[in-house]
VMD Tcl script that builds the backbone (N, CA, C; Angstrom):
set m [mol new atoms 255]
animate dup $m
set s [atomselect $m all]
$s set {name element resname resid chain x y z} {
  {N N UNK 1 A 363.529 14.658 193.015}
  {CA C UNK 1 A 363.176 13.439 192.309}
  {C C UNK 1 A 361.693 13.159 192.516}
  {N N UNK 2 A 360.806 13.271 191.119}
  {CA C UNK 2 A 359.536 12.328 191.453}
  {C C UNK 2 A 359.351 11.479 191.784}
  {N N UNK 3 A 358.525 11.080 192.851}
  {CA C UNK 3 A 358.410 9.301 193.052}
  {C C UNK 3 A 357.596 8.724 192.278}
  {N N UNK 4 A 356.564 9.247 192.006}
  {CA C UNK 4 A 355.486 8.647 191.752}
  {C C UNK 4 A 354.998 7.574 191.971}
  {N N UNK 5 A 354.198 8.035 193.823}
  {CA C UNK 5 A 353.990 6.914 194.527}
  {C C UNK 5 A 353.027 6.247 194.175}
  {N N UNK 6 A 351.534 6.527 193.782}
  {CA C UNK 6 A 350.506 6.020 193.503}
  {C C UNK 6 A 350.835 5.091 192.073}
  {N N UNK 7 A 351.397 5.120 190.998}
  {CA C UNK 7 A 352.195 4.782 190.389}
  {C C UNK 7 A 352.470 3.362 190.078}
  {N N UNK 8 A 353.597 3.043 191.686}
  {CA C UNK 8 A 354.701 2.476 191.918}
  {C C UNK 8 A 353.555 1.543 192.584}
  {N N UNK 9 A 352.740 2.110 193.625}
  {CA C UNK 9 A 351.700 1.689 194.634}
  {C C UNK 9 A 350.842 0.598 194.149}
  {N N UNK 10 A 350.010 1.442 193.332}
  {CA C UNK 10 A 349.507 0.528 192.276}
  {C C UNK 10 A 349.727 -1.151 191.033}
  {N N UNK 11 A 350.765 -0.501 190.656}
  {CA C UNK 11 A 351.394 -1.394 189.945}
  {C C UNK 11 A 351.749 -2.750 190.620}
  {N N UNK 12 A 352.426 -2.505 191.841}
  {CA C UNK 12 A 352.624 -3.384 192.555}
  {C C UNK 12 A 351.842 -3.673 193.044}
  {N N UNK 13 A 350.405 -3.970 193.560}
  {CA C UNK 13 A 349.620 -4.372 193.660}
  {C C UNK 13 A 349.003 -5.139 192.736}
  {N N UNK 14 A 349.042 -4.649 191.650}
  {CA C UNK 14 A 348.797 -5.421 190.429}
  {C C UNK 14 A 349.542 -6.698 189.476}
  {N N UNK 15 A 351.193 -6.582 190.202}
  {CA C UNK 15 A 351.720 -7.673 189.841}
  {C C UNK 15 A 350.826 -8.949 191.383}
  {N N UNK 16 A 350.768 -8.684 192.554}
  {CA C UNK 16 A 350.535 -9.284 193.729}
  {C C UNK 16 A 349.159 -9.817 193.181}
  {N N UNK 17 A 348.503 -8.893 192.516}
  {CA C UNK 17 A 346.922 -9.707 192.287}
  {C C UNK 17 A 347.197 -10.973 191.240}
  {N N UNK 18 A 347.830 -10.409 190.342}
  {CA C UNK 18 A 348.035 -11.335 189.095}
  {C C UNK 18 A 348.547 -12.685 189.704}
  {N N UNK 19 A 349.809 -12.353 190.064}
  {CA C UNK 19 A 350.257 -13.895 190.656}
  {C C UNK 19 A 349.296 -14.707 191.495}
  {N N UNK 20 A 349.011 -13.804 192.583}
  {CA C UNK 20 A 347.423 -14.567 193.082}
  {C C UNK 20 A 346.643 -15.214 191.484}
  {N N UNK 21 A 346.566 -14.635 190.974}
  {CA C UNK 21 A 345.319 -14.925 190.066}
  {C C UNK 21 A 346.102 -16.186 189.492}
  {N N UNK 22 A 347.471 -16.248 188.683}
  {CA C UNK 22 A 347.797 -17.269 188.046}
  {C C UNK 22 A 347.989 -18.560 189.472}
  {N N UNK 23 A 348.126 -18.438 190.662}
  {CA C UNK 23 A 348.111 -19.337 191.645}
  {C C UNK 23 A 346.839 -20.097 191.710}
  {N N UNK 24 A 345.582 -19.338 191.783}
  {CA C UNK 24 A 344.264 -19.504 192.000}
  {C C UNK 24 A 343.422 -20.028 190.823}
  {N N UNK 25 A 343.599 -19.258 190.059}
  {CA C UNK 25 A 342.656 -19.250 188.565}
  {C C UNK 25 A 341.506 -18.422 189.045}
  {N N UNK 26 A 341.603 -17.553 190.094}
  {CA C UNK 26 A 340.337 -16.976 190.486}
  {C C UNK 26 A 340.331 -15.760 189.498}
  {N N UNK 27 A 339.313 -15.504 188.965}
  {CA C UNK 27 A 338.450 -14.485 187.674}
  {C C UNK 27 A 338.320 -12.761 189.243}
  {N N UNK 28 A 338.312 -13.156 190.258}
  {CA C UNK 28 A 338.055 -11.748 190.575}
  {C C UNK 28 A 339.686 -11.530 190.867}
  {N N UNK 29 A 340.466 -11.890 191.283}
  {CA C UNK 29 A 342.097 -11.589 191.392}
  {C C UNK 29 A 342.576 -11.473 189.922}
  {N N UNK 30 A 341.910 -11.892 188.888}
  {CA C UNK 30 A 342.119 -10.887 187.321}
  {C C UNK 30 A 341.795 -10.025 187.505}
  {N N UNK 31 A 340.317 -9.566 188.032}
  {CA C UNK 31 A 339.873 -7.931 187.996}
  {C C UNK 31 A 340.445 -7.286 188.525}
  {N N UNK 32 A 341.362 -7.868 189.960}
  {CA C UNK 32 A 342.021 -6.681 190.925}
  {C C UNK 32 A 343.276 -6.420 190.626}
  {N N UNK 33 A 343.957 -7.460 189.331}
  {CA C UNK 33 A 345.127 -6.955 188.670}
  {C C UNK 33 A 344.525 -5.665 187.749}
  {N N UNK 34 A 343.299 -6.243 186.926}
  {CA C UNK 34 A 343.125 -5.122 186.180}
  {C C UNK 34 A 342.944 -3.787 186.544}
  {N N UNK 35 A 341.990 -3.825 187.624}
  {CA C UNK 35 A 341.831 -2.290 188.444}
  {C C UNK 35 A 342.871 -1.873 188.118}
  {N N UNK 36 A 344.398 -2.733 189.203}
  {CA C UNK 36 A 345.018 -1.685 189.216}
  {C C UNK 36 A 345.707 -0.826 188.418}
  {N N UNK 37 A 346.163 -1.790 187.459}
  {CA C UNK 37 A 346.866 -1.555 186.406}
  {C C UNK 37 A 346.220 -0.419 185.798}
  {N N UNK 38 A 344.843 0.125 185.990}
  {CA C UNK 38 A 344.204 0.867 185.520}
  {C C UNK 38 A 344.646 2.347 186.079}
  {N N UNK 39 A 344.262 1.828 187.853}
  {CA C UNK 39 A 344.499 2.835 188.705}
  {C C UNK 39 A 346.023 3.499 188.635}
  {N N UNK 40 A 346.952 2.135 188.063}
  {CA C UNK 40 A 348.545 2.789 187.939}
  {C C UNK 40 A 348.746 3.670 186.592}
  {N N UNK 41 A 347.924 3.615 185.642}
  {CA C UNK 41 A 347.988 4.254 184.507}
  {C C UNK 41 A 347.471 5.591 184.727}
  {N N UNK 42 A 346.120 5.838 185.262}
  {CA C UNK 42 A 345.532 6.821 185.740}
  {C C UNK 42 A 346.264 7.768 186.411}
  {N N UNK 43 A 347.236 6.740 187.497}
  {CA C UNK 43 A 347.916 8.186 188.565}
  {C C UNK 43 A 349.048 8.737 187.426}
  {N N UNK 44 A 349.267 8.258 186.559}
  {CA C UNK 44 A 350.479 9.212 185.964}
  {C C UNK 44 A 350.089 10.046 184.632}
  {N N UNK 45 A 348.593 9.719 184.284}
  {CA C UNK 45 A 348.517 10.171 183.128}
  {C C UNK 45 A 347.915 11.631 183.923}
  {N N UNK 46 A 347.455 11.673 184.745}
  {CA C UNK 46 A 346.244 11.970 185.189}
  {C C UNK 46 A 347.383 13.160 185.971}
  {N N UNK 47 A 348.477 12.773 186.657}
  {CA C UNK 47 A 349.935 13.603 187.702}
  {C C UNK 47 A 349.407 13.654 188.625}
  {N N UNK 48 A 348.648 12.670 189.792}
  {CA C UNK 48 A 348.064 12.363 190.748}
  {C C UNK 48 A 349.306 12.858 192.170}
  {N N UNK 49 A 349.464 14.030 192.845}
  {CA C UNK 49 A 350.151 14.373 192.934}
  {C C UNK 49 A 351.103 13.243 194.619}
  {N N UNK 50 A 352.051 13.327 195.045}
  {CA C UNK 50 A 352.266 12.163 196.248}
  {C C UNK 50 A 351.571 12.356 197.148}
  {N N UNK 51 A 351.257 11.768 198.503}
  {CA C UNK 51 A 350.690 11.948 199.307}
  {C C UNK 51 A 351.592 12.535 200.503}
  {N N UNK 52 A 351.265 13.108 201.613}
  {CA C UNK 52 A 352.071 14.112 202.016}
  {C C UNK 52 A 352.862 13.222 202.721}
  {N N UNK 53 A 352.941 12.035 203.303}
  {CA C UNK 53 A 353.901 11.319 203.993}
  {C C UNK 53 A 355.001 10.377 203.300}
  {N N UNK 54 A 354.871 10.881 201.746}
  {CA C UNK 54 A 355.934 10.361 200.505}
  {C C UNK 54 A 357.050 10.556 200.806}
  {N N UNK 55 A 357.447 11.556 201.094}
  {CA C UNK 55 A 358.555 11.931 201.263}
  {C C UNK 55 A 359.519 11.076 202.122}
  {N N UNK 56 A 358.934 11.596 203.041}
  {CA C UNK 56 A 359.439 10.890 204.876}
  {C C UNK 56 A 360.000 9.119 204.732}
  {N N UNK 57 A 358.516 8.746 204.096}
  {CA C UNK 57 A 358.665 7.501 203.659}
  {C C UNK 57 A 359.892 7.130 202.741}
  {N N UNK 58 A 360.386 7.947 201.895}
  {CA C UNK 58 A 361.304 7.573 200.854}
  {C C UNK 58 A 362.784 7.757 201.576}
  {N N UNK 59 A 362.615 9.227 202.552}
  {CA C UNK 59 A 363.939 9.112 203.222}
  {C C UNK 59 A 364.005 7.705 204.161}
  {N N UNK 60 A 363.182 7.435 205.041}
  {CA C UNK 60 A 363.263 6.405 205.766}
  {C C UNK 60 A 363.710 5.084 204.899}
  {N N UNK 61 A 362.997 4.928 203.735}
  {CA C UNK 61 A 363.425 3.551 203.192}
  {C C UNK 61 A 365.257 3.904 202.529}
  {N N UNK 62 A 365.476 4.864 202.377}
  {CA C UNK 62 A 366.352 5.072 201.594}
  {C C UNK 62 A 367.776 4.778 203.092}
  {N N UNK 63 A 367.397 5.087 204.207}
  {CA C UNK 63 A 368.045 4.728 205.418}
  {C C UNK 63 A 368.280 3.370 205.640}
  {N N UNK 64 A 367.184 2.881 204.753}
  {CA C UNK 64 A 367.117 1.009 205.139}
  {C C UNK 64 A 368.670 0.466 204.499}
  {N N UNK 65 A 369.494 -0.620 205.190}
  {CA C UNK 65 A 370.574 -0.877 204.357}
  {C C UNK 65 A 369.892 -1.753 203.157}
  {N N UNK 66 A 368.848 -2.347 203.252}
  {CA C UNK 66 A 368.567 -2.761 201.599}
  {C C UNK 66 A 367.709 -2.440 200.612}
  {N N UNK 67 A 367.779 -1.144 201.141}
  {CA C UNK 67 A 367.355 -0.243 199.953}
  {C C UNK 67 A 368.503 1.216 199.443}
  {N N UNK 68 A 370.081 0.447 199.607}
  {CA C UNK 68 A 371.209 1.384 199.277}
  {C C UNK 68 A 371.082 2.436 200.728}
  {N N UNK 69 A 371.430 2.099 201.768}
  {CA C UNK 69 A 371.627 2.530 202.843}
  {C C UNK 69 A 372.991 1.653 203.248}
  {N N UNK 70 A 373.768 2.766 204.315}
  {CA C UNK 70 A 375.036 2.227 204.463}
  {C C UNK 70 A 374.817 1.374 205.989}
  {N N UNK 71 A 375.271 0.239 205.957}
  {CA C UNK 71 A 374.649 -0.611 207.436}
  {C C UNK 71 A 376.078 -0.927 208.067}
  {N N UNK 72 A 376.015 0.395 208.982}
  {CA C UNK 72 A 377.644 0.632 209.785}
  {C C UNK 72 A 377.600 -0.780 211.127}
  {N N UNK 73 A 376.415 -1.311 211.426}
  {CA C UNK 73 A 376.579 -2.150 211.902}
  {C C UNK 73 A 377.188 -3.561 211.981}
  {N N UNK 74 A 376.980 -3.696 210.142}
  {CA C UNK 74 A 376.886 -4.665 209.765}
  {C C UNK 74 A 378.828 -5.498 209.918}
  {N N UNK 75 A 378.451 -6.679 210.268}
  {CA C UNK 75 A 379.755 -7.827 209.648}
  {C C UNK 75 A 380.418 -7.522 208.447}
  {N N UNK 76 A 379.663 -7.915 207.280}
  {CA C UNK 76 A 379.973 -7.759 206.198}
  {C C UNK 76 A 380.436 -5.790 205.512}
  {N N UNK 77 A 380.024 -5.001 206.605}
  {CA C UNK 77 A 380.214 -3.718 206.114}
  {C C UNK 77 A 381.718 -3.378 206.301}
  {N N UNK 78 A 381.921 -3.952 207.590}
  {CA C UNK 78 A 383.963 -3.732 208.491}
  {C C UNK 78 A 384.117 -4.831 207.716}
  {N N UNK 79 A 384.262 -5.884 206.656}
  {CA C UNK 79 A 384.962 -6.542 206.097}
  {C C UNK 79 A 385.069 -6.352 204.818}
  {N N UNK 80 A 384.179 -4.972 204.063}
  {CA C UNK 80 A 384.884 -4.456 203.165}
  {C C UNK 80 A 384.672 -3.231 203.193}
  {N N UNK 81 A 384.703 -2.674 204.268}
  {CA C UNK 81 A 385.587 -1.159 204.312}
  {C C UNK 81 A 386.994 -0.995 204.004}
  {N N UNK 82 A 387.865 -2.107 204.785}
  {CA C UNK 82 A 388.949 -1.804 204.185}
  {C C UNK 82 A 389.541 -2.271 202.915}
  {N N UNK 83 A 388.701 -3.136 202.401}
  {CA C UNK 83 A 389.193 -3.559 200.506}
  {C C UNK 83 A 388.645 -1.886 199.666}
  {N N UNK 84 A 389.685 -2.692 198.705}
  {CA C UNK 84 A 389.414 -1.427 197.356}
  {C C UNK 84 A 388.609 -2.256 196.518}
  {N N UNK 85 A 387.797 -1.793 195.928}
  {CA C UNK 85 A 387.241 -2.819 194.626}
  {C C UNK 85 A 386.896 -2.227 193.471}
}
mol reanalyze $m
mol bondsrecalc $m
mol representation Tube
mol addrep $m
């Protein structure tokens, strides 16, 4: 699976500036939405390839229980293990 981290990286940075910007009205938190949005267009047009700790990173989050990881610890996990749904 591609991630396409720079991408994902970007973009989201660029929603974070914007909202800053509509919070603020500040004119340079427009530019740093725009960058990125630039920089997020760039990494995919461009196939900016992941960075080498992408991976690792994606298994680890993918371990997280809220990012679809199974959380054997959890309360709520032994109270519907045994339902069917």
């Amino acid at each position: 699976m591609f991630m396409q981290f720079y991408r994902n990286l970007f973009a989201l940075l660029c929603f974070l500036f914007f909202a800053f910007a509509l919070g603020t009205g500040s004119p340079h938190a427009y530019w740093g939405a725009l960058m990125c949005g630039c920089l997020s267009r760039a990494a995919v047009r461009k196939k900016w390839p992941d960075p080498p700790f992408a991976k690792r990173l994606r298994v680890w989050m993918e371990g997280l229980s809220f990012f679809g990881g199974t959380p054997e610890n959890s309360e709520t996990f032994g109270l519907l293990k045994g339902r069917e749904l």
